[in-house]
C-alpha positions, 0 to 999 in steps of 0.5 A: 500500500505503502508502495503505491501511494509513493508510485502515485505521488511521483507519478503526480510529480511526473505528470506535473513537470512533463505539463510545464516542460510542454509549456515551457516548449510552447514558450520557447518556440513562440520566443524563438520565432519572435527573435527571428523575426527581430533580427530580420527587421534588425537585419533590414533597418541596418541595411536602410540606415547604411544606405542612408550614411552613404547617401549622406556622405555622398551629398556631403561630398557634393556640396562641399564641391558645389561650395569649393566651386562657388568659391573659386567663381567668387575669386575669378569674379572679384579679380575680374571686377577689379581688372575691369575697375582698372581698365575704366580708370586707366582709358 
């Protein structure tokens, strides 16, 4: 009888923990796709934010050559100003 009640309880303990390691299963599957779906959405915003950094730096790249350019322009038209001054001083 003794037997019993003690193959009863353990059974019960059995029982009890094959419940929660099917739960705990459950939770881990349903926690791993999750992950997989972070990490492609983690996966596809880094790639947009590179994309973004190059473009940025492309367009920082161009500007400073437009503001290089302007620059150079602005120095030929002030020297040009004053070759003109001159030339209608001297005639």
């Amino acid at each position: 009888e003794d037997l019993r009640e003690k193959r009863e309880g353990i059974n019960r303990q059995i029982l009890k923990e094959e419940e929660e390691k099917a739960r705990i299963q459950r939770d881990l599957s349903v926690l791993t796709d999750r992950l997989s779906r972070i990490n492609e959405s983690l996966a596809r915003k880094v790639q947009a934010r590179n994309e973004y950094d190059g473009t940025i730096q492309e367009t920082e790249a161009a500007y400073m050559k437009i503001l290089e350019g302007s620059q150079t322009l602005l120095q030929v038209l002030k020297r040009e100003s004053v070759n003109l001054s001159k030339k209608k001083q001297a005639s």
